[in-house]
C-alpha positions in Angstrom: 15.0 168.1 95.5 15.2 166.8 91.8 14.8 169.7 89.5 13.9 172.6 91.6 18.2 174.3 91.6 17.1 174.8 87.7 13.7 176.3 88.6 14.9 178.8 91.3 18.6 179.6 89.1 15.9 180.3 86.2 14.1 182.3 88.4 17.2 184.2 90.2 19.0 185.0 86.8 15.1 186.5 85.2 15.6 188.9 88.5 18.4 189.8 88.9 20.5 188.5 85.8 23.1 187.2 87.6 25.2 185.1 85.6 27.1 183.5 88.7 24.3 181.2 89.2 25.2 178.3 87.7 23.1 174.8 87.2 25.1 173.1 84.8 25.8 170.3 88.2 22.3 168.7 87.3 21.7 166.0 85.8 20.4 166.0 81.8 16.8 165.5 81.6 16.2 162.9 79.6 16.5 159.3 79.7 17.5 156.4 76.5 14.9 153.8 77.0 16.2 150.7 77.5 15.0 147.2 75.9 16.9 144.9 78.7 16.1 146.7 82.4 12.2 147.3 81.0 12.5 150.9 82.2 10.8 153.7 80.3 11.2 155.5 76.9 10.8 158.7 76.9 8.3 160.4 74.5 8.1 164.0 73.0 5.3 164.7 75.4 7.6 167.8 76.6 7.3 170.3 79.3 9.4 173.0 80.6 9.9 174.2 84.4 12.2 177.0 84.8 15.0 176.0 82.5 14.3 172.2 82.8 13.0 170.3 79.8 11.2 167.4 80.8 9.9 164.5 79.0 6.9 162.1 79.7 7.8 158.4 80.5 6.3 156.3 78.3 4.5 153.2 78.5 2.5 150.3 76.8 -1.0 151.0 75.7 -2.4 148.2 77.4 -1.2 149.0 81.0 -4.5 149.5 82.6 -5.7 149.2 86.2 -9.2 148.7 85.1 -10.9 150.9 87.2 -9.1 149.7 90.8 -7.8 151.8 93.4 -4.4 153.1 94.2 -4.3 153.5 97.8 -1.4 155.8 98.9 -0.5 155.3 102.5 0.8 158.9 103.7 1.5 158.9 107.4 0.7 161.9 109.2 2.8 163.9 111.7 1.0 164.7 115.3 -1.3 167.1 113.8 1.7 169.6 113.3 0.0 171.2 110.6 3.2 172.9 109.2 4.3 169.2 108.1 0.8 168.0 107.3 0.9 169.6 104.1 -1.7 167.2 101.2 -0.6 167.2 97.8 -1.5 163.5 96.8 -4.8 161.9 96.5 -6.6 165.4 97.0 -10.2 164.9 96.7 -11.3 168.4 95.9 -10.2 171.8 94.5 -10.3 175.0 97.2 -9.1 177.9 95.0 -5.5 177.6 96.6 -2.6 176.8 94.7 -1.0 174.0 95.4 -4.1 172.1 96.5 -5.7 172.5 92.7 -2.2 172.0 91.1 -2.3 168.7 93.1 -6.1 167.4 92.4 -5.4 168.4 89.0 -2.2 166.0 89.1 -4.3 163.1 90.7 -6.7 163.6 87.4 -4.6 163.4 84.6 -3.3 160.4 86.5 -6.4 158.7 87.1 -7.7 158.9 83.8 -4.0 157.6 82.2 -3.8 154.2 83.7 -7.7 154.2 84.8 -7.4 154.0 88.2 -9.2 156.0 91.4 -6.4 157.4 94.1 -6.7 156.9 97.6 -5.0 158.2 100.1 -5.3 156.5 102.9 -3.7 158.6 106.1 -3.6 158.4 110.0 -2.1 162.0 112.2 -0.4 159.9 114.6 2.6 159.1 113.7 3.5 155.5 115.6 0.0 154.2 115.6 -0.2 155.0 111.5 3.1 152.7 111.5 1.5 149.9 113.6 -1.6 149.8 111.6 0.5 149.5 108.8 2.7 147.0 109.7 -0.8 144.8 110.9 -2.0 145.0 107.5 1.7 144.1 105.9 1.7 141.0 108.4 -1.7 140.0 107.3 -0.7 138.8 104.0 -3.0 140.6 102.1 -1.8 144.3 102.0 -4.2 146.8 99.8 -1.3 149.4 100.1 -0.1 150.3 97.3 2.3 152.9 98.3 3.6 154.2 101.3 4.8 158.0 102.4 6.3 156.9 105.7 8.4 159.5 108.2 11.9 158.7 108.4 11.3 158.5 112.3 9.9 155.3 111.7 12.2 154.2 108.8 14.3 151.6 110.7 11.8 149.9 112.0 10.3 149.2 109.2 13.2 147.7 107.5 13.9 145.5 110.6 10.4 144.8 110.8 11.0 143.9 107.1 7.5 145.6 105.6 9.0 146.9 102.7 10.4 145.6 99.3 13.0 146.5 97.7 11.8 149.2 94.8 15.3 147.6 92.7 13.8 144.7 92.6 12.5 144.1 89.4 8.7 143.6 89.9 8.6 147.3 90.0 8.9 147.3 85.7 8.7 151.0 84.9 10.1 152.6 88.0 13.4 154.4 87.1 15.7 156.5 89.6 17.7 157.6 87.2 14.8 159.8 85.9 15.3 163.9 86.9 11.7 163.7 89.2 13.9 161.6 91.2 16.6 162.5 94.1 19.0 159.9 93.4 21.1 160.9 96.1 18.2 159.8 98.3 18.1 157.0 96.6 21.7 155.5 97.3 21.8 157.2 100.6 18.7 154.9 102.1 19.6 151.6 100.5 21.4 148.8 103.0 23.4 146.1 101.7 21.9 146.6 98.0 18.5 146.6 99.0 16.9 149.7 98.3 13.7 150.8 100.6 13.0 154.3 99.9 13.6 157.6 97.6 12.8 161.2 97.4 11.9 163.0 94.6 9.1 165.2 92.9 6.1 162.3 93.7 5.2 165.1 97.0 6.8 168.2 98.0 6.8 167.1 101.1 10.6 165.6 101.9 11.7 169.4 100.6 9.6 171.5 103.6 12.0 169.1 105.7 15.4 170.7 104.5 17.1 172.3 107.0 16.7 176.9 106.5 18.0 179.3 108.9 15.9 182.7 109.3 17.3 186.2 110.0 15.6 189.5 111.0 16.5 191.8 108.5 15.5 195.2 110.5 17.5 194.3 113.7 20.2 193.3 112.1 20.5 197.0 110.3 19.3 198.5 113.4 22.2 197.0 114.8 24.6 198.1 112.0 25.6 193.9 111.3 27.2 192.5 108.8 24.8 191.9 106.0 25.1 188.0 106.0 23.5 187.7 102.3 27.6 189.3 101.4 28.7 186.7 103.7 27.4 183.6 102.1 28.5 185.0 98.8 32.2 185.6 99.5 31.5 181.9 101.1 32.6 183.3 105.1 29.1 182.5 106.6 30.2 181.0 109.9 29.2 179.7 113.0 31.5 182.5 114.4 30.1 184.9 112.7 26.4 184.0 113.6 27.2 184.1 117.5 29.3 187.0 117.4 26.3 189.2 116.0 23.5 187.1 118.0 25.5 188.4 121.0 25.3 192.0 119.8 21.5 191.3 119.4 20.6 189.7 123.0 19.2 192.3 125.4 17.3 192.3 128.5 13.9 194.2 127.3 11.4 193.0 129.5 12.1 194.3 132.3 12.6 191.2 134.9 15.7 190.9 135.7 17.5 187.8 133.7 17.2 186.9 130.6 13.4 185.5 130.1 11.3 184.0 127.1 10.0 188.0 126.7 13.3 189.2 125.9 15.6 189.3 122.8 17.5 186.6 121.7 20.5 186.4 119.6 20.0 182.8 118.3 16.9 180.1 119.0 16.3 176.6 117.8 14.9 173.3 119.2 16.5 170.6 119.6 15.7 168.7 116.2 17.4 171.9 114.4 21.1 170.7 116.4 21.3 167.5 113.5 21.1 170.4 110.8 23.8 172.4 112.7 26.0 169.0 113.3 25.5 168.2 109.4 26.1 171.8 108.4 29.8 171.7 109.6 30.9 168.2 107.8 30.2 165.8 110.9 28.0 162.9 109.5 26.4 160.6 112.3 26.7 157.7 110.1 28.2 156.1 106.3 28.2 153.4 104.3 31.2 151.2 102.7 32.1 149.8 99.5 29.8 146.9 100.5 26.6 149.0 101.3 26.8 148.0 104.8 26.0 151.1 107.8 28.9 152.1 109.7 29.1 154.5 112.9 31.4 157.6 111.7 30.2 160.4 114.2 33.0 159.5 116.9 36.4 161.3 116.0 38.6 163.9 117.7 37.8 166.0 114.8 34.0 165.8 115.0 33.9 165.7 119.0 35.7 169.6 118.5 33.1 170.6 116.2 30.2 169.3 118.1 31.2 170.2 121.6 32.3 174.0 120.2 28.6 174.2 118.9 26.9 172.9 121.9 29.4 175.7 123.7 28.1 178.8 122.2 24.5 177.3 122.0 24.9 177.2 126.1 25.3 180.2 126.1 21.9 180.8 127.7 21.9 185.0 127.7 22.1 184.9 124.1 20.3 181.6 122.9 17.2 180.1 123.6 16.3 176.6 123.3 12.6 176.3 123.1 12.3 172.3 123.7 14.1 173.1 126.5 13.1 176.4 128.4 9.5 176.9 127.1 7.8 179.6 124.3 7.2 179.0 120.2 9.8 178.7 118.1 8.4 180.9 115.2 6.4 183.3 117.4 9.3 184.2 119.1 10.6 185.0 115.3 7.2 186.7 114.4 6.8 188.7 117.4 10.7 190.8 116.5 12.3 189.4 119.2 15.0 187.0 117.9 18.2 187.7 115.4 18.1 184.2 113.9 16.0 181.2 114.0 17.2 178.1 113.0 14.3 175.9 111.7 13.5 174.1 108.4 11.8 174.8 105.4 8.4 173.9 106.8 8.6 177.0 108.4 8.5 179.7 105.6 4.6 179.9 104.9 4.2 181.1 108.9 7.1 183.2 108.9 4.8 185.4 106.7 3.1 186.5 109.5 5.9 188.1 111.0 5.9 192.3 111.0 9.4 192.8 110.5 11.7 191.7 107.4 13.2 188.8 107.4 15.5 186.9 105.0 15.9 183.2 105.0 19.7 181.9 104.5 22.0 178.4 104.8 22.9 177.0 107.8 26.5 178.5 108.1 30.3 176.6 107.9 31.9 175.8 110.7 34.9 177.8 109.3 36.4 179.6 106.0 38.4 176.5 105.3 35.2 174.5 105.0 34.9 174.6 101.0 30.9 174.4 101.0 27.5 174.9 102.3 26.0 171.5 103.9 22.5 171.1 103.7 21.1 168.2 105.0 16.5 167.3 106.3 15.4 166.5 109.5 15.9 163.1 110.5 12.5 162.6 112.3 9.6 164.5 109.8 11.7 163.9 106.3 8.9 162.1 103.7 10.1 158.7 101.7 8.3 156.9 99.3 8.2 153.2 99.8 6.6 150.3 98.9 4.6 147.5 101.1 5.2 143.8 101.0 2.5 141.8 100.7 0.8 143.8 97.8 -1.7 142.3 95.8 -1.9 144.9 92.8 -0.5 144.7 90.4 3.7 146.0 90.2 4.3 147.2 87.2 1.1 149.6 87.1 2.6 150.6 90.7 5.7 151.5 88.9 4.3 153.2 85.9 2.6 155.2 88.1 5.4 156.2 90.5 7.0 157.2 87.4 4.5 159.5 86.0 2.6 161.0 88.8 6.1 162.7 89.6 6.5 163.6 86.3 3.5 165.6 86.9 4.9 166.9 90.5 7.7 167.9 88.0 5.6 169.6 86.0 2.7 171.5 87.9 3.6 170.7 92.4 7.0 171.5 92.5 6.6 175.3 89.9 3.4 176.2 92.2 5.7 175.1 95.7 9.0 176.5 94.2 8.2 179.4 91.9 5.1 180.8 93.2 4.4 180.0 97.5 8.9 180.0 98.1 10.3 182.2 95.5 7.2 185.1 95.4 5.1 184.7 98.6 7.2 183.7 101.2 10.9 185.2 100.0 10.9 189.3 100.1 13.7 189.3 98.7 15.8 188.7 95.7 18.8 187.8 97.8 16.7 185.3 99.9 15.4 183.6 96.2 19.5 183.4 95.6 19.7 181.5 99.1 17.7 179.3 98.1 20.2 178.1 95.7 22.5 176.9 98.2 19.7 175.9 100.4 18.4 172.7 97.8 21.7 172.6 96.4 21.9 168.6 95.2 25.6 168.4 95.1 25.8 169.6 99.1 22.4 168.0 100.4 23.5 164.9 102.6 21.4 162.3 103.7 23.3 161.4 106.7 22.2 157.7 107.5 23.1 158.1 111.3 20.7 160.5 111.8 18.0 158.8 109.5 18.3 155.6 110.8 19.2 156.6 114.2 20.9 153.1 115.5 20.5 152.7 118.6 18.5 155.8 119.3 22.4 157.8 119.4 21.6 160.7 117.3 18.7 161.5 118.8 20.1 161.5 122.7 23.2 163.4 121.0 20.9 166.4 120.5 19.1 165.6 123.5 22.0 166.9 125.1 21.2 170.2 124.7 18.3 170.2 126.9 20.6 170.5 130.0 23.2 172.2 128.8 25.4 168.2 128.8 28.6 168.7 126.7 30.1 164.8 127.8 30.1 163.3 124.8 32.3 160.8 125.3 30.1 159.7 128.0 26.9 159.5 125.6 29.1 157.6 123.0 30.6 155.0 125.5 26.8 154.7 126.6 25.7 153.9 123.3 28.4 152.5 120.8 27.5 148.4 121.7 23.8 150.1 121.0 24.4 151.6 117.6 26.5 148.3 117.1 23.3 146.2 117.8 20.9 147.9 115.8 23.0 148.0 112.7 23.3 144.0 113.2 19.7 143.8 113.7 18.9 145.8 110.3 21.3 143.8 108.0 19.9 140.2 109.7 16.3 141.2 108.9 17.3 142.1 105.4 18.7 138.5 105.1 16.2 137.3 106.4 
C-alpha cells in the first residue's frame, strides 16, 4: 500500500471532481542519494502513476549478476486460488492483464542486472516453510528472496532463518523509497532487527486488507440508509451495520429456523473477527520505545468493545458464521442472499459474479467518537518480503534488485491491479472507487503485531471464539497470558542469539 491512495484520489477526482479527496498525507516521491548509507540516487528515468511521479533508483554500471538466477521463494496458500494470485517470476504472457504487466516487469528486470528469475513456490503452506527452513539449515541457501505468509512469520524469526534487510549487506535496498510500505516496515521489526516489509515488489500483501461488501439492491429494496453518506459524514458504525442487517434477515426458505438458504443480515468467517477487533481501535499487540513486543489487547476498554462485537455477531437469526455453521462465504454474497459480507480484498475479482449490485466499503467504527477509519490485513494470508540466511549470492545485487523490480510494480503491477481490475472491473461504482480511499488509507492501515505474530497462538483462539458463540474472555486471557509471555521471550532470545 505505497503509492496506490495517489493512484485511486487521481482516479476518484478525474470521475467525479471531487476536491475533498485529499493525498497530500503521502510521502514525496523522491529520494537525495546518499554517499554514507550506500543507498540509491535517484535518476531522471521518470514515470507517472495516477498523480505520483516516480523516479528510477540508480545504480553502478558494473552491478551485474552475470547471467545467474534470482530465485524468489513465494509460498503458496492451500490452493486457495483467491490468494494464489502470480505476479513475480511469470514465465509466460496469457493475454490477461496483470499476468503480462508482470512478465513484462520480470524482463526489463532480467535484462538490467543480467540475471534469469525464478520463482520457486510450494501450495502448502507449512510444508513450503519446512522445506525452507531445511535448506536455510543447510548452510548453503540458493534463495534469494522469500514471499513468506505472515502465518508462519514467528516462526521463522525464532527459528532464526532470516536476516535482517537493515543490516548493511543489503547496499541498495532503501525503505524510505515510495514502492515501499514503511509502516510495514517498523511495524514487523523486533528489538531493531528488521525481518520483513510490504510494498509494491507484489500486489499481493494488498488483496489481504481487510473490505466489507454490501448489496446494493436489498439495501434500497429495504429503504436503508445509504451507507456510502455514512462513511462520508464519518457515522459508519457497528450499530448502524447490525441495525439494518436486522431489518435484512428473513426466513425465505421455507424450513422453519433460520438456515444456510435464508437471508442474512451480516456473514463473515472467523479470520474477518481480527479486521473487526482492529476496526474499532483494539490492537492485539505493540511495541515500546525499545522495539520490544508487548501484549496490549487486555483492558476494560478493549474487553467492552470485543465482547459488544462478539454480542451482536451471536446473534445467530441475523448473522451467519460460515467457519462455523457451514455454506461459502462469497456464494452466499453472489447468490442475493446476504446484506453485508465481511471479507478482504481478495475477494473482489469473485464478487463479479454476483447478479445483484453491490458496493464495497470500510469496516465500520465502533462509534461516532472514534475519529477514523481502521484498516488493518489478515494476520494469517498477509504477503512479506524477506530475506534468507545462509545466501550465497551476492547482497547488494539482491538489494538493487528489491529496489528496482518494485519500482517497476510501481510503475506497470500496481496501475493494472489498482486502476484497471479494482477501480474499473470490479468497483460499479464511483462511490465504491471513493471507498477505496479509506480502504488503503496509509495513515489508518495498522499492522497490529499481536495478530501478526500471534504469541502464544492468543489472537487466533480469541476469534476462535466465535465458533461457539464463547464471550469469556477473561477466561481465554487468563488461559493464555504466561503463553503470550513465553513466546515473546522466545522471539527476542533467538534474535540474540
Amino acid at each position: 500500500m505505497s503509492v496506490l491512495k495517489k493512484i485511486f484520489a487521481a482516479v476518484f477526482a478525474m470521475l467525479t471532481l471531487l476536491s475533498a479527496v485529499s493525498c497530500a498525507d503521502k510521502r514525496e516521491s523522491t529520494v537525495e542519494s546518499s554517499d554514507t548509507t550506500g543507498k540509491p540516487a535517484v535518476s531522471s528515468d521518470a514515470v507517472t502513476s495516477g498523480e505520483t511521479t516516480l523516479s528510477a533508483p540508480e545504480f553502478p554500471d558494473d552491478l551485474t549478476g552475470d547471467g545467474c538466477d534470482i530465485v524468489i521463494f513465494d509460498q503458496g496458500f492451500w490452493h486457495y486460488t483467491p490468494l494464489d494470485v502470480i505476479d513475480v517470476g511469470v514465465v509466460e504472457m496469457n493475454n490477461e492483464g496483470l499476468n503480462d504487466a508482470a512478465y513484462n516487469r520480470d524482463r526489463l528486470t532480467e535484462e538490467k542486472f543480467d540475471v534469469r528469475i525464478v520463482r520457486r513456490t510450494e501450495p502448502e503452506c507449512y510444508d513450503s516453510y519446512n522445506n525452507l527452513q531445511v535448506l536455510v539449515d543447510s548452510g548453503d541457501c540458493d534463495i534469494d528472496l522469500c514471499l513468506l505468509r505472515t502465518a508462519i512469520l514467528t516462526q521463522a524469526i525464532t527459528n532464526n532463518i532470516l536476516t535482517d534487510l537493515d543490516s548493511g549487506s543489503l547496499t541498495y535496498f532503501n525503505p524510505d523509497n515510495p514502492w515501499w510500505n514503511s509502516n510495514s516496515y517498523e511495524s514487523l521489526s523486533v528489538n531493531g532487527t528488521h525481518y520483513g516489509v510490504c510494498g509494491d515488489f507484489t500486489i499481493t500483501d494488498d488483496l489481504s486488507v481487510w473490505a466489507l461488501y454490501f448489496n446494493k439492491t436489498m439495501l434500497s429494496d429495504l429503504g436503508l440508509e445509504n451507507p456510502y453518506d455514512l462513511v462520508r459524514e464519518g457515522d459508519w458504525t457497528y450499530d448502524k451495520l447490525f441495525t439494518m442487517g436486522q431489518a435484512a434477515s428473513a426466513d425465505i426458505d421455507g424450513v422453519s429456523g433460520m438456515t444456510y438458504e435464508d437471508r442474512w443480515g451480516v456473514t463473515y468467517i472467523r479470520d474477518t473477527v481480527s479486521g473487526m477487533i482492529n476496526s474499532v481501535g483494539v490492537e492485539i499487540g505493540q511495541k515500546d520505545e525499545d522495539d520490544i513486543p508487548y501484549m496490549t489487547f487486555y483492558t476494560d476498554e478493549n474487553v467492552r468493545k470485543v465482547q459488544w462485537i462478539y454480542e451482536k455477531l451471536y446473534n445467530l437469526d441475523q448473522c451467519y458464521n460460515i467457519h462455523a455453521r457451514g455454506g461459502d462465504e462469497v456464494k452466499i454474497f453472489t447468490d442475493g442472499r446476504a446484506l453485508f459480507t465481511f471479507g478482504a480484498i481478495y475477494y473482489a475479482p469473485q464478487m463479479r459474479s454476483t447478479n445483484t449490485d453491490f458496493g464495497i466499503l470500510p469496516y465500520p467504527k465502533f462509534d461516532e467518537n472514534q475519529k477514523n477509519y481502521i484498516s488493518s490485513t489478515s494476520p494469517l494470508s498477509l504477503t512479506i518480503l524477506c530475506t534468507p540466511k545462509n545466501n550465497k549470492n551476492n547482497a547488494a545485487l539482491t538489494g538493487a534488485f528489491m529496489e528496482y523490480y518494485s519500482y517497476l510494480g510501481s510503475e506497470k503491477i500496481v496501475p493494472e491491479f489498482y486502476d484497471k481490475l479494482l477501480t474499473w472491473k470490479v468497483a460499479r461504482d464511483d462511490e465504491s472507487r471513493e471507498m477505496f480511499n479509506y480502504i488503503f488509507d496509509d495513515t489508518h492501515t495498522i499492522y497490529d503485531i499481536g495478530n501478526i505474530f500471534n504469541f502464544g497462538d492468543f489472537s487466533f483462539w480469541l476469534v476462535d471464539m466465535t465458533l461457539y458463540s464463547d464471550i469469556n474472555i477473561s477466561s481465554l486471557w487468563a488461559k493464555y497470558e504466561t503463553k503470550t509471555q513465553e513466546a515473546i521471550k522466545a522471539m527476542l532470545e533467538a534474535i540474540d542469539s
